[in-house]
N, C-alpha and C positions, 0 to 999 in steps of 0.2 A: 146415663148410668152405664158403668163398663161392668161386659157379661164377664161371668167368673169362665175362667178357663177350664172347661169340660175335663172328666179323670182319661186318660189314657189307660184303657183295659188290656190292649192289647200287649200293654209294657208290663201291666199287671200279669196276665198270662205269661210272657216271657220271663218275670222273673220268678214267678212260681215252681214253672219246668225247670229253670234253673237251678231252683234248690231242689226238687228231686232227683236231678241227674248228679249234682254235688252229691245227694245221700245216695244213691245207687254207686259213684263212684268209691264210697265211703265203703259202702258194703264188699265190696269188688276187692279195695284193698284189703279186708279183714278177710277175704276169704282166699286171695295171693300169699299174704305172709299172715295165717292166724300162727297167735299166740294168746293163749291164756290170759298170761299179767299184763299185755296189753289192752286188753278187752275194755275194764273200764274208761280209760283214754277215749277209746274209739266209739264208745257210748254215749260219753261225754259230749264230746266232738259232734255225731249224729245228733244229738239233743241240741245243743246251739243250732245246729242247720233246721234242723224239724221248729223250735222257737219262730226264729226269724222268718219264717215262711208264714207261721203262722198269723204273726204281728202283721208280715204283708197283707195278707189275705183277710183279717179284720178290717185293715185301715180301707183297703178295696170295699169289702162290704158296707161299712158307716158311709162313705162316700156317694156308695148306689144307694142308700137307704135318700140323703137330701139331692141324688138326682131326679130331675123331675121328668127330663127325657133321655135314656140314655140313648147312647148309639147302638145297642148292640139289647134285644129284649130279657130283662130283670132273672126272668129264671134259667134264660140260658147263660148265662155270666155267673150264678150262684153255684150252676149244675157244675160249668167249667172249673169254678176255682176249689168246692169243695173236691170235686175227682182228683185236681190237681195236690192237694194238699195233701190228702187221702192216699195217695202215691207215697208221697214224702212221708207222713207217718207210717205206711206200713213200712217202708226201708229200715225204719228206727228202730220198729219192732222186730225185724226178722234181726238186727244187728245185736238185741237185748237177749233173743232166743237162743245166741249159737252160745251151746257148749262143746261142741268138736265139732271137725269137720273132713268128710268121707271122700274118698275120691268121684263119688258119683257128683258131685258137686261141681265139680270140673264146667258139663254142657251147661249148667243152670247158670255159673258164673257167667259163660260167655254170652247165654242171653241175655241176660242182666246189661249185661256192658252194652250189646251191641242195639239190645231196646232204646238204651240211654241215649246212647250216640243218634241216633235214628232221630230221639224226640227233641234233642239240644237245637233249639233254636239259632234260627239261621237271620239272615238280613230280614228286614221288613216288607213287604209285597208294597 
């Protein structure tokens, strides 16, 4: 009988990080060129990203639900992907919040940006 081929989590985690640094990226540009009557565009946009993460991160969980051993133990994979997600939704949200935006904004941007960069996945160890 051939063993089914175990999920790759760690592909899961990278591509999770990867839609929150998409939405952080997201937010970064709305906060370089805001404009009002593009808002909901950029809303829009965030919401497709925030979706797709999410859909990952079910199909991640149904799949540890019929693993029997994972590689990697059940609630630290659940802890990881909900934080991970949880990233990506709040980008969404802070991107739903902005009604103008202040020059003190400036250092927050650049954290923003430079957290992202930091957490963008790199090669595989």
């Amino acid at each position: 009988m051939a063993r089914k081929k175990e999920t790759d989590y760690f592909e899961a985690f990278v591509g999770g990080v990867n839609s929150a640094c998409a939405a952080a990226d997201m937010l970064c540009t709305v906060f370089d060129h805001y404009e009002p009557e593009a808002l909901p565009g950029h809303i829009e946009a965030m919401h497709k990203i925030e979706h797709s993460a999410d859909i990952a991160k079910h199909g991640t969980m149904e799949q540890l639900v019929r693993e029997f051993l994972p590689p990697i133990d059940r609630e630290d994979i659940m802890e990881l992907s909900g934080t991970i997600d949880d990233e990506t939704a709040l980008r969404m949200f802070c991107c739903g919040c902005i009604c103008s935006i202040s020059a003190r904004c400036g250092p927050r941007r650049r954290l923003l940006h430079r957290s992202s960069q930091t957490a963008a996945p790199r090669s595989r160890p």
